[in-house]
C-alpha positions as CSV (number, residue, x, y, z in Angstrom):
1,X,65.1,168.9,90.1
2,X,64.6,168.0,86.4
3,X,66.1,164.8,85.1
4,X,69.2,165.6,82.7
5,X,70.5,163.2,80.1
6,X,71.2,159.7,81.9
7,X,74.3,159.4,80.5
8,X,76.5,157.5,83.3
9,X,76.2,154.2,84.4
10,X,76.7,153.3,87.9
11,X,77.1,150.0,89.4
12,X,75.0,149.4,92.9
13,X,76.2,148.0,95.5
14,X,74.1,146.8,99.1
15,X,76.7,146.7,101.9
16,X,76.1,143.7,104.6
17,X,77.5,144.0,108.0
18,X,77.8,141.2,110.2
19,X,79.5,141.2,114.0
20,X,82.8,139.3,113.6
21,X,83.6,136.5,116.2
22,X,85.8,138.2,117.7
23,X,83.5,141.1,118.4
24,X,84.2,143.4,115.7
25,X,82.2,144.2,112.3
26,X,83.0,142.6,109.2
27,X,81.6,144.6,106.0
28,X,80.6,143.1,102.5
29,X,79.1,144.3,99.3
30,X,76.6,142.5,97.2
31,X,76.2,143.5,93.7
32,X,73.1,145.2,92.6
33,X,71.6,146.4,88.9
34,X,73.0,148.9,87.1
35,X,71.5,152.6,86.8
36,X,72.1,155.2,84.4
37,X,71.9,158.9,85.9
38,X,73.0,162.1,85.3
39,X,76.8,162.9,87.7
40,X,78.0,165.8,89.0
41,X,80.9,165.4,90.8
42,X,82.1,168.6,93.0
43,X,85.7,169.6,92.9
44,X,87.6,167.6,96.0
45,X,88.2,169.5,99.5
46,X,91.4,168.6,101.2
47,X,90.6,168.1,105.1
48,X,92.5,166.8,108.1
49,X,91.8,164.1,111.0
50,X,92.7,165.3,114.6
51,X,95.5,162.8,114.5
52,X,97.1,165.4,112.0
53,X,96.8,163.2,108.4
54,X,95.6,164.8,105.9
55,X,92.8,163.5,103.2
56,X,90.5,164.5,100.3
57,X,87.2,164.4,100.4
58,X,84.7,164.3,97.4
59,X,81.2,165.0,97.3
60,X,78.9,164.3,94.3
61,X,75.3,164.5,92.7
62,X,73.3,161.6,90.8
63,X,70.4,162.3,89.4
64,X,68.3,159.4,88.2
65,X,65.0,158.1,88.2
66,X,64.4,156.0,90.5
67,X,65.2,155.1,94.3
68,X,64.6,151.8,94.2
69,X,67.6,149.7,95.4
70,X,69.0,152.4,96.4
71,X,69.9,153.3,100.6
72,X,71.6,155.6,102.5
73,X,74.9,153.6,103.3
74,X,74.9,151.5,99.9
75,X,77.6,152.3,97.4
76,X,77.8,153.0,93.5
77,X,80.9,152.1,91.6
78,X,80.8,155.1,88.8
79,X,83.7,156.5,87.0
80,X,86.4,153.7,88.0
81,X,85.5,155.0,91.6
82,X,83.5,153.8,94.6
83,X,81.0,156.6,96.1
84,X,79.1,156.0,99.7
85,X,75.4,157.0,99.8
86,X,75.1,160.0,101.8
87,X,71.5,160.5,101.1
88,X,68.5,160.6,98.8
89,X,66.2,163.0,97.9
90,X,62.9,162.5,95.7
91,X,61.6,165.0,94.3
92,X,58.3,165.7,92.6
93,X,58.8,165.0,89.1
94,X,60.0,162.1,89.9
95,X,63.7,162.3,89.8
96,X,66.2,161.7,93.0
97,X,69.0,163.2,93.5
98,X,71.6,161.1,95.3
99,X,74.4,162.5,97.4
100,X,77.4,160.7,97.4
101,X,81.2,160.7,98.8
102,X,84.3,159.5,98.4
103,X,87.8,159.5,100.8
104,X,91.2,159.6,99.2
105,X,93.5,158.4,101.5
């Protein structure tokens, strides 16, 4: 991997889950710093649940600089859209690529 022009700003996002009192999980996002990185966004894939809706899925890339802040299951806000973490990958130079993904409903 070779870090690209960090030309995108994403927001982060940590995502806090809590047991509800009524037994259930309640989810909620604190804001993080803001990273600039390189995104690559892959062309959506329609898909289908076994209850027969259909929905789009969307897989990206971010390259940036650093991991720090950033976890598998936080979220960046890039691109007027929110993308989960899906994972990170360091490599040697330096750079991580992130993997992201999005749902439309």
């Amino acid at each position: 991997m070779k870090i690209a022009d960090l030309q995108t700003p994403a927001r982060l996002y940590a995502v806090t889950e809590v047991e509800s009192a009524y037994g259930g999980r309640s989810f909620s996002l604190a804001p993080g710093a803001t990273i600039w990185g390189d995104f690559r966004p892959d062309t959506p894939a329609a898909e289908s649940a076994a209850e027969g809706d259909a929905f789009v899925v969307q897989g990206a890339d971010f390259i940036c600089r650093s991991a720090a802040g950033l976890a598998r299951g936080g979220r960046l806000s890039l691109k007027g859209f929110d993308w989960r973490i899906v994972s990170l990958d360091e490599s040697a130079d330096g750079s991580v690529r992130v993997r992201l993904e999005r749902v439309h409903a």
